[in-house]
N, C-alpha and C positions, 0 to 999 in steps of 0.2 A: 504493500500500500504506500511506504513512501517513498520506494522508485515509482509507482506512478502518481503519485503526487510533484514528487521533483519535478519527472517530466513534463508535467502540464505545465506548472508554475514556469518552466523555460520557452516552453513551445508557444505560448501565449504574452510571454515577457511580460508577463506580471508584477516583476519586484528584482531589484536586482538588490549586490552588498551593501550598497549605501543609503538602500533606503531607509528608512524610521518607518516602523508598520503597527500600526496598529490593529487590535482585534474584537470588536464587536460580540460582546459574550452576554448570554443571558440567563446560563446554566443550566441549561436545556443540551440533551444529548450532541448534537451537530457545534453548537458554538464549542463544547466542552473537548469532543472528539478533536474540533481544529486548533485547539491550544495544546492539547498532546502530543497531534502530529507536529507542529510548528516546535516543540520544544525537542522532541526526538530528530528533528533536523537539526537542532541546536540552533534555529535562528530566533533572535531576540526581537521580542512585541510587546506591546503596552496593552493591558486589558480596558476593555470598556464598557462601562455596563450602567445603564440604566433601569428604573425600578419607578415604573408608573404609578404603582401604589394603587393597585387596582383588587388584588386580591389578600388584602390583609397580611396576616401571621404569614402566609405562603410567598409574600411578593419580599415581605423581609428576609426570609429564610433562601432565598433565591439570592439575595443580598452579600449576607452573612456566608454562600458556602462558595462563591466568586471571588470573595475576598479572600478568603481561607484557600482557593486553589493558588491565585495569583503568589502568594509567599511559599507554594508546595512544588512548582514547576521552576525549575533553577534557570529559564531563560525568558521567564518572566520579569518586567523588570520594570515590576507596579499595576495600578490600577487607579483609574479614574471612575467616579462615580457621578450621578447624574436623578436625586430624587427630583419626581415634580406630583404636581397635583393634575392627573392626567383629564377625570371629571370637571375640574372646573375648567381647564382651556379648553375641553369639549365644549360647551356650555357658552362659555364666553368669545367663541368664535365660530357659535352653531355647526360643529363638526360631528361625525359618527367617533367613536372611540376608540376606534382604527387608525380615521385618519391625523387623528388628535395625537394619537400616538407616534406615527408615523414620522409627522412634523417634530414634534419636540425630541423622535429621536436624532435624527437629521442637522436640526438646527445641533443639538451639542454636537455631532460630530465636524458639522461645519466650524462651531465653535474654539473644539481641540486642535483641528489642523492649523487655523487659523494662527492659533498661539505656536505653533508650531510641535505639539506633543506627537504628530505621526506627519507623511506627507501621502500613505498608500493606508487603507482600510481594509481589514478583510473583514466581508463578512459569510456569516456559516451556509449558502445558498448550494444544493445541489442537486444534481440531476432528476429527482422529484418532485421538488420545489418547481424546479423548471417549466418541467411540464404541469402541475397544478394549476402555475401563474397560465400557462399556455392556454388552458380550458377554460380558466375565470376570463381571459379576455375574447377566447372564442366564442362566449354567451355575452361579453361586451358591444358584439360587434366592432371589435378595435381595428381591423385591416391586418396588415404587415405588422406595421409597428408594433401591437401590441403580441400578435402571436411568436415573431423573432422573442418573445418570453424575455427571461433575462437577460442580460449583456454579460459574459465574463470580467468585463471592466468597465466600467465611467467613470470616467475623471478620474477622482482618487480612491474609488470603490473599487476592489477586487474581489474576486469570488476562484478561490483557488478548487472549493470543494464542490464544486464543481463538476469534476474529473470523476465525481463520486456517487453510486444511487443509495438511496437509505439503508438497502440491504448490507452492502460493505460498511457502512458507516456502524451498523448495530455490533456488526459482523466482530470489528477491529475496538468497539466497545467491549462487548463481549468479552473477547480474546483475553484483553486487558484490564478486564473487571474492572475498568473505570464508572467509579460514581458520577453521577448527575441530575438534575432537579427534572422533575416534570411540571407541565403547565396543566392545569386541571380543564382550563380553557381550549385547550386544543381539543379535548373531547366533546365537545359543545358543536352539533352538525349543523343549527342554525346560521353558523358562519361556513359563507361557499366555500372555503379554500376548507377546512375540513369534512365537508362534504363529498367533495370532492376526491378527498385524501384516502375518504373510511370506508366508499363508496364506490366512487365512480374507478377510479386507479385499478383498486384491487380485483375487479369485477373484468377487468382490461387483460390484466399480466394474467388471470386464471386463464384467460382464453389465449391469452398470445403473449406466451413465455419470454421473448423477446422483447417484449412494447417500452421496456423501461428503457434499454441502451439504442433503438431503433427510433425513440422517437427523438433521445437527446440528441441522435445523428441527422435526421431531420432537420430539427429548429436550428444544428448548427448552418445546415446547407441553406435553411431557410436566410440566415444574417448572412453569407455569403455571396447568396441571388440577391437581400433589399442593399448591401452596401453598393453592388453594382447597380442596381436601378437607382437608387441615391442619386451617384456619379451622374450617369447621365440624366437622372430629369432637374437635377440642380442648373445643367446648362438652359434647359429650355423654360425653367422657370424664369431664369433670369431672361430670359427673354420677354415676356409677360408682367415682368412689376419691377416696379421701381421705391424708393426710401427716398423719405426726406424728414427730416426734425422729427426722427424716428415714429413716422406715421408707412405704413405700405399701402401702395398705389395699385392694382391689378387691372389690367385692361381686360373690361367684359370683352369685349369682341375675339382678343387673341386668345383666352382664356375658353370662348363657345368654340371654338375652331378641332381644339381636342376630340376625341371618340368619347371620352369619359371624364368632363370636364370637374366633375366631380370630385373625383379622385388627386388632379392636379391640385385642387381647392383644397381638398385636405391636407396635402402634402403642407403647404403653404401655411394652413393655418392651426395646423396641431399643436406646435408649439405654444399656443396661445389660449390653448385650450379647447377651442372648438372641435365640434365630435363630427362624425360624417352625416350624420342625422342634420347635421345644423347646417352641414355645406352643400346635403341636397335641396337642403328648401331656400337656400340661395342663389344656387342653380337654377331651380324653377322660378323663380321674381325674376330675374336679369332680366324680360323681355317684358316685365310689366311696369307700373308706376315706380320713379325712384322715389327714394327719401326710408325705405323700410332699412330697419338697425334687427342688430342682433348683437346679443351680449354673451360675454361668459365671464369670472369672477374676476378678471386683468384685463379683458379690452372688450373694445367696440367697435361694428363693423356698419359703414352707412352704404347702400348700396345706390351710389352716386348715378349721374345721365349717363356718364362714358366709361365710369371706371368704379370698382371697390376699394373703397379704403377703411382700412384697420388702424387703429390706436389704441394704446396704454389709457385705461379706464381710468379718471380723476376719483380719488376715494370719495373725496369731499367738495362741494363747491364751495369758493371762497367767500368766507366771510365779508356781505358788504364794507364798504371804507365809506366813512364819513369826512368830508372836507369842509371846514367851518374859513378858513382862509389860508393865503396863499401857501405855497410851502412843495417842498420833494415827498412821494409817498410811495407806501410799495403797496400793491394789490396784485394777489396770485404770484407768477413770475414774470410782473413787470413793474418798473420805475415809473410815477406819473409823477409831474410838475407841472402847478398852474402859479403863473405868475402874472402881476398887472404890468400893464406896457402901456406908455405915453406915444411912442414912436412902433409902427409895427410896418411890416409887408407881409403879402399871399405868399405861400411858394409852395410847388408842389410836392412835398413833404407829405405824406398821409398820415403819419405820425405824429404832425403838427395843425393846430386850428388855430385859427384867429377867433374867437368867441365876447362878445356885447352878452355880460351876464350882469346883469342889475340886481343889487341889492336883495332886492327878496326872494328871488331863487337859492339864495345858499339857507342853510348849510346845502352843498353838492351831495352826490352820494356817488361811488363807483360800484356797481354790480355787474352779476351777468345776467342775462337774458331767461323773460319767463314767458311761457305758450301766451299769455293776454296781452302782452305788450304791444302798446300803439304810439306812433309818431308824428309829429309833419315836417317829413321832407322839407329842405331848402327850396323852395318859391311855388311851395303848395299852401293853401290855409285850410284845408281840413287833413285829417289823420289818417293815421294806414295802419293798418298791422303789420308789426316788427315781422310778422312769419312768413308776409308774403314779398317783405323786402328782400330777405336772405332767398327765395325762391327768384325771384325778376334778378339777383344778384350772383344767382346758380353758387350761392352760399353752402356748403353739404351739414348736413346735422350734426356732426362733428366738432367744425369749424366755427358754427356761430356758438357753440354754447362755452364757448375759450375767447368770445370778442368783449372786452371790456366795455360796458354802455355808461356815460357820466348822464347823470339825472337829479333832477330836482325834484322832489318825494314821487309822483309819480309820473313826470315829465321827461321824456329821453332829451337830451341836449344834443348828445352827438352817440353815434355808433362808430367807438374811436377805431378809425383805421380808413372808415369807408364812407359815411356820411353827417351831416349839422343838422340839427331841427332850423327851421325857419325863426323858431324864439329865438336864438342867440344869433342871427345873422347881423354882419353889422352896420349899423346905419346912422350912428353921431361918434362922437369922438369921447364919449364918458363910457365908463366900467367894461374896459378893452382887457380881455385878458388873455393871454397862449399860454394854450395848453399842449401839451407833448407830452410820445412814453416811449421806454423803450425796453 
């Protein structure tokens, strides 16, 4: 077992002398086995382990016997520990208890590297797990992506055990009467990945003695065939969209041109969280009214006349700013200054107005933009709706709701960037003030 251990860990290039490795331990057979094997190599790792605090007396005792191995294996060389309150960041960031977990384990290991306690992570994933993950995302509907299961490495994650099905892993437990903790939780089938495990797996290998090392041979061929389609639909993506102030741009037209234009969409926008479900009923709008969005928990997508664009979702909108008199202010991420001028000139600046604000319009206010909002235009005297200036302005939904609007309580002055109410146009030479942002 650890000549093939070694050899994976080389054939994969997984870790070489110089790294710093860390090891993700839960005390659970598979983490426990891969601190054995790691120490019968005699290579040295830092343990890690975190303790949700989810199953009482058992999640301490899971605690207490991590600690206890890390000072028993002589190339162990410490352990880092990580209690949280796993229910209430469930709770306080309306998560499943999975995924609450998942985060907070994550975020500490982002946290240890960071400081520099490892630069390579291993954690206890293998050829079981694999295919589990494989099944939970074939009931996903995940595409590729999700079925390629896990990665042997990302980033600084490695997965050396890999190389291994649960059966050698009990196997070389066994062998070596090594102790270790059980999760009471894993027996619990209402969770699909144990469902899956206790279930569907075992019901597989009885029929096809084979399915456990045939199929991790698969999903390897599988990330062999997506690295290459990768490769090439990266060129013809870029063909199709463009970045700017880290917004993406995708031209419906080049985009409808595909056999499966769908599939290209997702490629593009899975990162971002969108699922395929979401990028075929974006597919299906393309040829109907624009202005339709769609969201997922970090961006937003408006599906514009000519083109789709995507953006980084604002958690919050900004806080109005109140302006009582002249001075520099900051609203969202911009600079405003209004200052009074005796002496002025036009110029085409859109960044800059010339504005006749009298006296009783302040205090000013700087907001953004809400569905009721009504104006009047520059050398109009009745009003409009702000909704269907950003439309006559081919404004996208996006973009106006990031446009700073200066007003007096419920009076737009200017739509800074693009147009002046007719109130502040100027027409004597008293209460002259420029305003500009940047």
């Amino acid at each position: 077992m650890l000549t093939k251990l070694k050899s994976f860990i080389e054939k994969n290039q997984l870790f070489n002398k110089s790294d710093q490795i860390g090891l993700a331990i839960s005390g659970g057979k598979d983490s426990v086995c891969t601190a054995h094997l790691l120490n019968d190599l005699k290579i040295s790792f830092l343990m890690v382990h975190v303790n949700f605090n989810l199953r009482g007396k058992e999640s301490d005792g899971d605690q207490k016997y991590v600690e206890h191995l890390s000072k028993e294996l002589s190339y162990c060389k410490g352990i880092k520990i990580h209690s949280a309150n796993t229910e209430n960041y469930a709770n306080t960031n309306k998560l499943s208890i999975q995924e609450a977990a998942r985060e907070i384990r994550y975020a500490y290991f982002e946290e240890l590297k960071e400081s520099g306690c490892f630069n390579k992570l291993i954690t206890a994933h293998h050829q079981n797990d694999l295919i589990e993950t494989f099944f939970i995302n074939l009931q996903r509907k995940s595409g590729i992506n999700g079925l390629k299961s896990i990665p042997v490495k990302r980033d600084y994650i490695i997965r050396p055990l890999l190389a291994f099905s649960s059966e050698e892993i009990n196997a070389y437990i066994h062998k070596k009467a090594i102790e270790h903790r059980e999760d009471s939780s894993n027996e619990n089938i209402k969770y699909l990945r144990n469902n899956i495990r206790k279930n569907v797996i075992p019901t597989l290998v009885e029929s096809l003695p084979n399915f456990i090392n045939n199929t991790s041979e698969s999903i390897s061929m599988l990330n062999a065939e997506n690295d290459t389609f990768n490769y090439l639909l990266k060129q013809e993506i870029s063909k199709i969209t463009s970045s700017d102030s880290g917004s993406i741009f995708i031209s419906k037209e080049l985009l409808l041109n595909y056999p499966h234009p769908a599939v290209i969409l997702y490629r593009i926008l899975d990162r971002h969280l969108f699922n395929f479900d979401q990028c075929q009923q974006i597919i299906e709008c393309l040829n109907g009214i624009s202005g339709k969005q769609f969201f997922t928990k970090t961006h937003q997508l408006n599906v514009d006349r000519k083109q789709i664009i995507v953006k980084a979702k604002k958690i919050t909108q900004a806080t109005p700013l109140i302006i009582k008199k002249e001075g520099t202010y900051a609203f969202s991420d911009y600079s405003i200054t209004i200052r009074k001028v005796t002496n002025w000139e036009f110029n085409k600046d859109k960044k800059e107005e010339i504005l006749q604000i009298s006296p009783n319009l302040f205090p000013l206010t700087i907001r953004s933009w809400i569905s009721s909002d009504r104006f009047t235009p520059l050398g109009m005297k009745g009003s409009k709706s702000l909704s269907d200036f950003f439309i006559d302005q081919k404004i996208s939904l996006i973009e106006k709701s990031e446009i700073p609007l200066l007003c007096s309580n419920d009076k737009i002055l200017w739509i800074m960037g693009h147009q002046i109410s007719d109130l502040v146009k100027v027409s004597g030479t008293k209460n002259i003030y420029k305003v500009s942002y940047s």
